[in-house]
DOLOMAR-818397 format. One line per 3 residues: number of its first residue (from 0); for each residue x, z negated, y of N, C-alpha, C. Coordinates in Angstrom, 3 decimals. Example, Ala and Ser with C-alpha at 12.3 -4.5 7.8 and 13.67 -1.06 7.14 Angstrom:
BEGIN
0	13.190 -7.800 -5.690 12.300 -7.800 -4.500 13.200 -7.800 -3.300 ~ 12.850 -7.080 -2.250 13.670 -7.140 -1.060 12.900 -7.870 0.030
end
This chain:
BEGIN
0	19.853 62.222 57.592 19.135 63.441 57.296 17.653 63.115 57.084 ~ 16.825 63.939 57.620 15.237 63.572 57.395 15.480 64.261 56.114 ~ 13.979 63.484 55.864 13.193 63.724 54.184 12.404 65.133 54.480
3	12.303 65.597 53.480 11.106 66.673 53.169 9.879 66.340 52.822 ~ 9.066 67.123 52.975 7.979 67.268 52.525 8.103 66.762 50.853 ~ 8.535 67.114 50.479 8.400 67.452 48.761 9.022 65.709 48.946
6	10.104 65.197 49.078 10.542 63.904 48.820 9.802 62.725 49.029 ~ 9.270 63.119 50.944 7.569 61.835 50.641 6.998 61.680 49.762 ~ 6.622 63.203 49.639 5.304 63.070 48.623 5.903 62.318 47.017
9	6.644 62.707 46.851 7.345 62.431 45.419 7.749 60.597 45.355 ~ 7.870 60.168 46.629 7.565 58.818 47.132 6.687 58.201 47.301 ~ 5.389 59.031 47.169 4.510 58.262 47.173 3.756 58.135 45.354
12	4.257 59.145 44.883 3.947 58.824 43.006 4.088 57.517 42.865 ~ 5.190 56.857 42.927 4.799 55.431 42.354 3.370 54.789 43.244 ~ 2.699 54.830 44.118 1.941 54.228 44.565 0.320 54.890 43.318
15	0.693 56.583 43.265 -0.387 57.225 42.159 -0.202 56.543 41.215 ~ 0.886 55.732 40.591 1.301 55.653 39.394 0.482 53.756 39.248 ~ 0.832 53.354 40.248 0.280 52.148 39.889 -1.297 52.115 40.115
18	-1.961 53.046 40.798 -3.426 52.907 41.213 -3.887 53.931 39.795 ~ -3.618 54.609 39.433 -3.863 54.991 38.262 -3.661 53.901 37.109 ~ -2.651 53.242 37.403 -2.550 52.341 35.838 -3.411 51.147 35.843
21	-3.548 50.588 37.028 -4.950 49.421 37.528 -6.163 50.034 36.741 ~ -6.510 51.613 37.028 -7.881 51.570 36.817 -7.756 51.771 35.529 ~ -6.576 52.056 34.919 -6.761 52.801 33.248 -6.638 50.877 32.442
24	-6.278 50.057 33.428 -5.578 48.963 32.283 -4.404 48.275 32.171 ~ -3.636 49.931 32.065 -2.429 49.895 31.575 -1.443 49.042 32.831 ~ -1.560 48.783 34.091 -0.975 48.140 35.140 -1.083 46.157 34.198
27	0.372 45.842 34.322 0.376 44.561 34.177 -0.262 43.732 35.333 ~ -1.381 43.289 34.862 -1.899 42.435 36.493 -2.380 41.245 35.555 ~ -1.652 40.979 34.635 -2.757 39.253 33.636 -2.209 38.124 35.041
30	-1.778 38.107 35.518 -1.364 36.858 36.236 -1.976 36.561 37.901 ~ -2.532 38.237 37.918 -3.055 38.433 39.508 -4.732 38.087 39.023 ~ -5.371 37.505 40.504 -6.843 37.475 40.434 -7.141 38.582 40.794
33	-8.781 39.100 40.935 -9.113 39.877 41.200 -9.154 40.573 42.414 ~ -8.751 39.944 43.535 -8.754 39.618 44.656 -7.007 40.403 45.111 ~ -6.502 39.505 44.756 -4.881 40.190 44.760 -4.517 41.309 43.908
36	-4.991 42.010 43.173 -5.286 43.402 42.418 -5.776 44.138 43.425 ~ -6.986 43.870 43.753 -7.687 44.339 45.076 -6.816 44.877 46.254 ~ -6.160 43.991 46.516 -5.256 44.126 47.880 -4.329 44.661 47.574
39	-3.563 44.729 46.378 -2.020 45.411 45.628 -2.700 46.874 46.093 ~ -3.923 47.367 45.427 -4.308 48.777 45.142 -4.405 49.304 46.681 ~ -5.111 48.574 47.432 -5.775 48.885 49.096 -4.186 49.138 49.749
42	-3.274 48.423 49.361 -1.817 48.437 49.808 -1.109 50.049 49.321 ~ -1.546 49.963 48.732 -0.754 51.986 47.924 -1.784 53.110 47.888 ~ -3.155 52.692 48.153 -3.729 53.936 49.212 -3.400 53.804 50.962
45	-3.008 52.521 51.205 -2.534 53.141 52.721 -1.553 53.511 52.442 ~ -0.619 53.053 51.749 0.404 53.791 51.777 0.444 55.320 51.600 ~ -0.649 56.071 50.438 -0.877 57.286 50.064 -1.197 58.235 51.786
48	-2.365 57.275 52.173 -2.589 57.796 53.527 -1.662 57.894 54.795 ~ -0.985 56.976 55.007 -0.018 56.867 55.998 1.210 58.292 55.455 ~ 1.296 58.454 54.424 2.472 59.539 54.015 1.619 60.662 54.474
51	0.445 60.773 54.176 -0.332 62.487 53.938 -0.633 62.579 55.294 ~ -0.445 61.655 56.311 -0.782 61.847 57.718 0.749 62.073 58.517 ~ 1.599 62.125 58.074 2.841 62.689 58.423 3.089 64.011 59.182
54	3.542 64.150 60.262 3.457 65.443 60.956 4.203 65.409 62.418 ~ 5.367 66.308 62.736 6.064 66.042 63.917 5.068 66.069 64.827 ~ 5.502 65.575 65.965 4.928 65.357 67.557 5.204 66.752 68.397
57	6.636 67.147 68.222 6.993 68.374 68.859 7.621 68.790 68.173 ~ 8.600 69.816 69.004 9.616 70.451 68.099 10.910 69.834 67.895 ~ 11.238 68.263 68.867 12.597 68.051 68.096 12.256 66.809 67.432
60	10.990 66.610 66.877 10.957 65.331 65.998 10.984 65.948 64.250 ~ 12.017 65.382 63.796 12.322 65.928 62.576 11.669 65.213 61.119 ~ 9.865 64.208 61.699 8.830 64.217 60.871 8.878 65.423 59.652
63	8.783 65.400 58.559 8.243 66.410 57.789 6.932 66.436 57.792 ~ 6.660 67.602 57.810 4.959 68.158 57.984 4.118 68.066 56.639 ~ 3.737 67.332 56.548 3.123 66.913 55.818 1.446 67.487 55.505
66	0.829 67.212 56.417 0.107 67.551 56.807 -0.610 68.994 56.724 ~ -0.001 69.840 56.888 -0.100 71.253 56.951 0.514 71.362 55.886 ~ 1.445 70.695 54.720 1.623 71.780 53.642 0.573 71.509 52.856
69	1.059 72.381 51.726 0.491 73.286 50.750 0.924 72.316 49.297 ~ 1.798 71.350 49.330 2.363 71.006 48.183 1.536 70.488 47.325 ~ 1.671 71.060 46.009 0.617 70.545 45.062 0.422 68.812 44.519
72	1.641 68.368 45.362 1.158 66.558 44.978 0.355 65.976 46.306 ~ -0.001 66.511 47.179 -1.116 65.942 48.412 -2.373 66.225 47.320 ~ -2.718 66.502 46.418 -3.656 66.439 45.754 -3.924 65.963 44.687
75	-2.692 65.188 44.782 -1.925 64.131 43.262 -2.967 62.574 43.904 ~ -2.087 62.857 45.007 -2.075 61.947 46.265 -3.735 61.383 46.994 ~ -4.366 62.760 47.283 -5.623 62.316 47.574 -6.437 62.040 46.271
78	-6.422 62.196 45.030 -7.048 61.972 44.216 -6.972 60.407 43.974 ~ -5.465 60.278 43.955 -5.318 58.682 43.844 -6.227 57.432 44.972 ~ -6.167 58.123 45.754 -6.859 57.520 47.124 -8.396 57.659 46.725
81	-8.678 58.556 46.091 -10.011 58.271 45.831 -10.589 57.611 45.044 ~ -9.666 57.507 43.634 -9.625 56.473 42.403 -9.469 55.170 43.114 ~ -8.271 54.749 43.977 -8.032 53.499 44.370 -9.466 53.051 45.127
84	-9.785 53.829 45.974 -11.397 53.089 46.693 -12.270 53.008 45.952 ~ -12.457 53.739 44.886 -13.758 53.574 44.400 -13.647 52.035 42.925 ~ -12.090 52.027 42.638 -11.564 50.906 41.870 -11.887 50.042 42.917
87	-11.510 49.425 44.034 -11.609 48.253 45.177 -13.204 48.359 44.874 ~ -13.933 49.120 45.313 -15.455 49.130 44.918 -15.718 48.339 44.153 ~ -15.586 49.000 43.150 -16.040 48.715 41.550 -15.765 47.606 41.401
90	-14.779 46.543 42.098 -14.566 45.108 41.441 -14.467 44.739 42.847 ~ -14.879 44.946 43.635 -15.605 43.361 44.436 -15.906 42.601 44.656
end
């Protein structure tokens, strides 16, 4: 059975969840350099991006549309993506 819309997205929270906790702190990273923090975070905004770019080809590819909805976590989602780049920024 394909996924929904609502289930990607809800799949991609843990990726909000850890790029949010990097920049707050709260992410256990004492053992990672700065460098591999770096790349953990760059790793769960593509991931954020690769989900929000989701969208069938035609009509019998059973992609959820992603893309075109309306669901209020694509904005969970792009926010995180924007925190995560500007965190990769910020510690360079």
């Amino acid at each position: 059975m394909a996924q929904t819309v609502a289930e990607c997205l809800t799949a991609g929270i843990d990726s909000v969840s850890l790029i949010d906790g990097v920049k707050a702190g709260t992410w256990n990273v004492e053992e990672m350099t700065q460098s591999e923090i770096n790349e953990m975070v760059q790793r769960n905004v593509d991931h954020l991006e690769t989900i929000l770019l989701y969208k069938p080809v035609d009509s019998d590819d059973d992609t959820p549309n992603v893309v075109d909805s309306s669901n209020s976590k694509k904005d969970t989602c792009n926010t995180a993506i924007t925190t995560g780049k500007a965190y990769i920024t910020s510690n360079s």
